[in-house]
C-alpha positions as a printed Julia matrix, in Angstrom:
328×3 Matrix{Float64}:
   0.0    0.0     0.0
   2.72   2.4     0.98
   4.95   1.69   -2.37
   1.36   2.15   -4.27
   0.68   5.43   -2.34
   4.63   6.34   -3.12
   4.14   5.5    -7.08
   0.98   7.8    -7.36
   2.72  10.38   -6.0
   5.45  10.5    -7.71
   3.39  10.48  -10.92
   1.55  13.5    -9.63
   4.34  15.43   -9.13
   6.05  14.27  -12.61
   2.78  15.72  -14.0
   3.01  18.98  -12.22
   6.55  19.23  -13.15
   5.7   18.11  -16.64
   3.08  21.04  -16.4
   5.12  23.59  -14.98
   7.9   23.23  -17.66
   5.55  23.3   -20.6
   4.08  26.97  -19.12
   7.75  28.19  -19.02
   8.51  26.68  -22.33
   5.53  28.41  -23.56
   6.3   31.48  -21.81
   9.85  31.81  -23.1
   8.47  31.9   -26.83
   6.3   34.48  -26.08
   7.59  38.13  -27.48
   8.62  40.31  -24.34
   7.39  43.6   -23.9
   3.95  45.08  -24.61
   0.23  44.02  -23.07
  -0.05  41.91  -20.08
  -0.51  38.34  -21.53
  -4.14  37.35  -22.0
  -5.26  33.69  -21.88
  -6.44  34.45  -25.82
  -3.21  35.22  -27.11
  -1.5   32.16  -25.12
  -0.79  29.59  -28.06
   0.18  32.59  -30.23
   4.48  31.96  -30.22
   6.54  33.21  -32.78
   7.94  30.48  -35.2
  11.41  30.22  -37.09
  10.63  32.43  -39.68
  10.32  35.62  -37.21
  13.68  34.4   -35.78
  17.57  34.6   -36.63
  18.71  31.89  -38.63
  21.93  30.53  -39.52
  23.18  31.28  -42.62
  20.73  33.79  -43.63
  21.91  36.96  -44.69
  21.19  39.82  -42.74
  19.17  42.7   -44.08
  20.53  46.47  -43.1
  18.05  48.54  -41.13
  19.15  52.31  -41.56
  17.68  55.45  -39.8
  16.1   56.97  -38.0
  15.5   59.51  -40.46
  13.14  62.58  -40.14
  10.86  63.62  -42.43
   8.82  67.32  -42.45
   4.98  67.16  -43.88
   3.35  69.07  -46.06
   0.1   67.11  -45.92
   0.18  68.21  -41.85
   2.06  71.42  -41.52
   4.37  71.27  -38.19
   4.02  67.71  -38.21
   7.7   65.52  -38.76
   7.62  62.11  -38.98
  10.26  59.53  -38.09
  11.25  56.17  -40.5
  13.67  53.66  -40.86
  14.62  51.89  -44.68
  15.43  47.74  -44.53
  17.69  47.31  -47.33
  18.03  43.53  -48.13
  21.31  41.67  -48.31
  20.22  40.9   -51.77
  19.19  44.81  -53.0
  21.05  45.41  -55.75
  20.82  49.39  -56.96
  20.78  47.89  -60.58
  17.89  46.6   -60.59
  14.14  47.49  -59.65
  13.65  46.26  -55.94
   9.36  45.63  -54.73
   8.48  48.19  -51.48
   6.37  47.07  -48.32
   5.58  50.05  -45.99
   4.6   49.35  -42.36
   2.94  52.03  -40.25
   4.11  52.26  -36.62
   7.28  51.16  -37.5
   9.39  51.2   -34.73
   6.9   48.44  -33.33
   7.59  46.18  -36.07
  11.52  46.42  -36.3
  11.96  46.18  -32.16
  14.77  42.97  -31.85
  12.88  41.75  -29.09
   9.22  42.53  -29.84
   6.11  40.95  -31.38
   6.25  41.24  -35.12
  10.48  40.94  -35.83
  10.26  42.15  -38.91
  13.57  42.05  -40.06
  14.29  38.69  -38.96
  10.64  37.83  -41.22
  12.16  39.64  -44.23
  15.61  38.07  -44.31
  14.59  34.72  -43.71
  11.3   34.97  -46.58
  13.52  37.09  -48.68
  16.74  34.37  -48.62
  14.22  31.4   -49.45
  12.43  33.35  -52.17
   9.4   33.55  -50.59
   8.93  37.23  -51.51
  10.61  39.34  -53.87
  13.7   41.49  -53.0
  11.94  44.44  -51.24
  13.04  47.53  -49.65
  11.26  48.13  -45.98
  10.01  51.3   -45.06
   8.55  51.59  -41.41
   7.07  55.42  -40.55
   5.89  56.18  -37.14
   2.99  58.17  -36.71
   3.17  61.69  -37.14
   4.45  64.62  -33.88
   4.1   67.81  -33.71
   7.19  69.53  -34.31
   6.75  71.79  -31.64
   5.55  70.28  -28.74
   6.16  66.46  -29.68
   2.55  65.38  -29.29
   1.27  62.7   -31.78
  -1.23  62.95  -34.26
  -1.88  59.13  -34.33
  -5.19  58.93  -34.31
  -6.23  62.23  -36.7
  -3.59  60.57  -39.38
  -4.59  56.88  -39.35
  -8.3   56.79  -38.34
  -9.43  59.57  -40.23
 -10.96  58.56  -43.94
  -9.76  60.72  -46.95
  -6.87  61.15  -48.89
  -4.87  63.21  -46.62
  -2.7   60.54  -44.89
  -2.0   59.14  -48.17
  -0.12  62.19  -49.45
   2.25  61.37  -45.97
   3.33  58.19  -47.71
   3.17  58.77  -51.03
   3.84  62.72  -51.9
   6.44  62.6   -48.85
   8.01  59.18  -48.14
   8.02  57.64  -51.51
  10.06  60.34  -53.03
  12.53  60.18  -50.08
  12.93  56.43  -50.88
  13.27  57.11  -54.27
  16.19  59.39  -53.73
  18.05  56.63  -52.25
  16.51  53.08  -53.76
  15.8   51.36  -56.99
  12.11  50.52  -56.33
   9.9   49.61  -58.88
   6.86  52.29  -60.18
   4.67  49.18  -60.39
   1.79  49.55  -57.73
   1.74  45.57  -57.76
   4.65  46.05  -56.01
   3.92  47.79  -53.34
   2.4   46.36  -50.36
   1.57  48.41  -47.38
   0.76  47.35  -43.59
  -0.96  48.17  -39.94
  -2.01  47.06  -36.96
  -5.01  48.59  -34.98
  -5.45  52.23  -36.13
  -2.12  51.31  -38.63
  -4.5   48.72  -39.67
  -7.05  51.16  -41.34
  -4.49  53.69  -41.85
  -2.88  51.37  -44.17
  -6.22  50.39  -46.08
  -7.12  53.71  -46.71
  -3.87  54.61  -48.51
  -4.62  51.61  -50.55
  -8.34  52.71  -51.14
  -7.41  56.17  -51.89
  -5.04  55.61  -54.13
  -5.11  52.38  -55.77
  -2.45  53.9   -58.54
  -0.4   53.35  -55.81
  -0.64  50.16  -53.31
  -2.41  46.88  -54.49
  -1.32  44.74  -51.78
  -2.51  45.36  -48.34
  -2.04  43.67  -44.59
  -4.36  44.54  -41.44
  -4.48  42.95  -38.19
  -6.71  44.2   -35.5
  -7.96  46.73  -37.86
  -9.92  50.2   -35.96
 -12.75  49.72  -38.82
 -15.18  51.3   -36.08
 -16.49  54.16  -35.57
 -13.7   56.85  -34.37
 -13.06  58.65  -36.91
 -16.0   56.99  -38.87
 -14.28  53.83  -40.41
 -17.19  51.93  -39.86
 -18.99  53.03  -42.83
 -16.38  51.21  -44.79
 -17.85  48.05  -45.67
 -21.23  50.39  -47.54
 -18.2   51.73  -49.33
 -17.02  49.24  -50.74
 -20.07  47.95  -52.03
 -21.22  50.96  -53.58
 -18.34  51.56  -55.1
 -16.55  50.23  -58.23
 -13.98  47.34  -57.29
 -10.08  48.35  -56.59
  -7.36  46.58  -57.71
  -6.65  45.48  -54.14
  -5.33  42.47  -52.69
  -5.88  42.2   -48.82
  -5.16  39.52  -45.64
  -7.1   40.59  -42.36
  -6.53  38.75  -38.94
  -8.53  39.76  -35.88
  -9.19  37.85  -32.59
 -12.92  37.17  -31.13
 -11.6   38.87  -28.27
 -10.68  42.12  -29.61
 -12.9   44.96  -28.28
 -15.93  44.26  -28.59
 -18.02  47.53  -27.97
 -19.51  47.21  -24.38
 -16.81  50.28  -23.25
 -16.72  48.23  -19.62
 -20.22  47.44  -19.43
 -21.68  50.08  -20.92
 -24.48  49.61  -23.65
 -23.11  47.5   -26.6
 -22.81  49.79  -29.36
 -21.78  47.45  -33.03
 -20.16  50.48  -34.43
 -17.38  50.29  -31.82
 -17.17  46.24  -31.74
 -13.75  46.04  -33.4
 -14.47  41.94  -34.08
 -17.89  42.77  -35.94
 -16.28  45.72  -38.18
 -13.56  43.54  -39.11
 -15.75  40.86  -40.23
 -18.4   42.72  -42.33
 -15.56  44.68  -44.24
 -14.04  41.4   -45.18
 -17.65  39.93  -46.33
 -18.05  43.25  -48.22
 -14.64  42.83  -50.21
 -15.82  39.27  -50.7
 -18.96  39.98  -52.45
 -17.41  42.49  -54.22
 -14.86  40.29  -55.75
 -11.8   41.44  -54.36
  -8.69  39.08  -53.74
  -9.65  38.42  -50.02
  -7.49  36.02  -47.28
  -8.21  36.28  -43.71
  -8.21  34.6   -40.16
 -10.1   34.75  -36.96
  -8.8   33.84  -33.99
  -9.11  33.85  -30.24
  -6.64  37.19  -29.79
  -7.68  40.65  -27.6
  -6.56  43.66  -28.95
  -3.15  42.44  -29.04
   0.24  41.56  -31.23
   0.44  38.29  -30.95
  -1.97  37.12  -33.53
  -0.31  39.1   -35.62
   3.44  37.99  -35.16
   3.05  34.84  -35.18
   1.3   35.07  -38.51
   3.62  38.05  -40.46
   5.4   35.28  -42.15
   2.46  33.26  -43.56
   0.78  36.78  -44.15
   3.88  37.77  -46.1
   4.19  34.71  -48.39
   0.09  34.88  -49.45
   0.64  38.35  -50.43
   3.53  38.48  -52.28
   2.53  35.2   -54.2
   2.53  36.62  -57.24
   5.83  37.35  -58.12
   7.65  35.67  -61.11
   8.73  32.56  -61.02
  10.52  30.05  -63.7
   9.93  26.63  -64.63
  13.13  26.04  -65.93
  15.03  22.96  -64.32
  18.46  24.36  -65.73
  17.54  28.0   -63.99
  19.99  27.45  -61.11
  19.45  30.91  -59.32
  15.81  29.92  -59.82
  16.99  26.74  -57.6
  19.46  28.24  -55.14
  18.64  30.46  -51.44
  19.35  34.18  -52.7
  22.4   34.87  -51.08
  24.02  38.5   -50.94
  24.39  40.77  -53.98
């Protein structure tokens, strides 16, 4: 009886141990930094492609560099340029440009983004691309932000930020391709429909877009987007959304449930509006708050569905075709 008692116990506390070690494993994966952890966003770990690996070439991240707008006089924005191992000034490079970008290039933070673009860019998984990653917009004067008047307001006015401002900066200094089916443009939250509306705006411009978490509510009015897309002639956009079922959800702490404010609801009736309208539509729903870590652990996989497109040859004998892109 005593040995039996003995064995039971000793399974119970290999199982606790057992326990224990797989919550600190999990832990450990987790990117540090940023919202309290939420039991939503607990199986959301960052996977190899959103970490160093060896033999991949490292992409240069250069800046930060300041830029003055016209678009919002007093207003200065910061960015910083990824220039891949492989960018070579001969030749046309593709252009992916992330708002809040200090978020997505932080070593140790949720989204890694360099680590995603050398690893997808060495594999061939998306073209050679120069990264651009603009923070929001401060006032020159007093350093106060203008977040939420440049991303959640509708119009064309945050569009001439990226593209009468930090495109021709770019330019200056990088071969990138005219073609607006190369150029892909990202955001989380209010980056989320900051980013779509450049796309929306100017279509001449951006075809590909990325949006997790997406502030398609009713701030600034965003929630009247899906009605706009259906009423209006279809875009030449390509688009993957990710939100979590646990994202706000418009109660405001309790308070009357208002659908124009539930972030999850929004998110869903824009994508079945670009859906019905035709448009080249991936998304996911998952079990995230209004959080990162949905979103880094799927940059990768978000990365290689919307850069799918580019060329690609057939040829057995094409050995660059057939080999990791290494440096220039």
């Amino acid at each position: 009886m005593k040995r039996q008692r003995k064995l039971i116990l000793s399974r119970v506390v290999t199982a606790m141990a057992l326990m224990i070690l797989g919550t600190e494993a999990a832990t450990a994966q987790r990117a540090p930094g940023g919202p309290a952890p939420s039991e939503f966003d607990a199986f959301y770990s960052l996977g190899p492609d959103s970490l160093p690996r060896e033999g991949v070439p490292k992409g240069e991240v250069r800046g930060p560099f300041k830029l003055p707008s016209k678009a919002f006089p007093g207003v200065e924005h910061n960015y910083w340029v990824y220039v891949p191992a492989q960018y070579d000034a001969s030749r046309e490079a593709s252009l992916m440009v992330f708002q809040d970008g200090a978020t997505y290039l932080k070593a140790d933070g949720f989204y890694r983004a360099q680590n995603v673009l050398d690893n997808l860019t060495y594999r061939g998984d998306i073209p050679v691309m120069i990264g651009a990653f603009i923070d929001p917009g401060v006032n020159a004067g007093d350093g106060r932000s203008i977040r939420q008047e440049e991303y959640d307001s509708l119009g064309d006015r945050y569009s001439k930020v990226i593209i009468d401002e930090l495109l021709p900066a770019l330019n200056k200094d990088y071969k990138i391709s005219p073609d607006p089916d190369r150029h892909g443009i990202a955001g989380w939250s209010s980056g989320a429909i900051a980013a779509f509306t450049v796309a929306w705006e100017r279509p001449d411009q951006f075809h590909k877009v990325l949006t997790g978490i997406g502030t398609f509510v009713d701030l600034k009015g965003g929630h009247v987007y899906p009605e706009k897309v259906l009423a209006s002639e279809k875009k030449p956009i390509r688009i993957f959304m990710i939100d979590g079922r646990n994202d706000n959800r418009g109660t405001n702490g309790g308070s009357a449930y208002d659908p124009n404010r539930d972030w999850f609801l929004q998110n869903v009736r824009l994508m079945e509006a670009l859906t019905k309208k035709g448009y080249d539509v991936n998304y996911s729903w998952g079990m995230g708050v209004h959080s990162h870590n949905m979103g880094g652990a799927m940059l990768p996989e978000m990365m290689r569905w919307l850069w799918r497109d580019q060329p690609v040859s057939v040829d057995p004998s094409n050995t660059p075709e057939r080999s990791f892109r290494s440096r220039k």
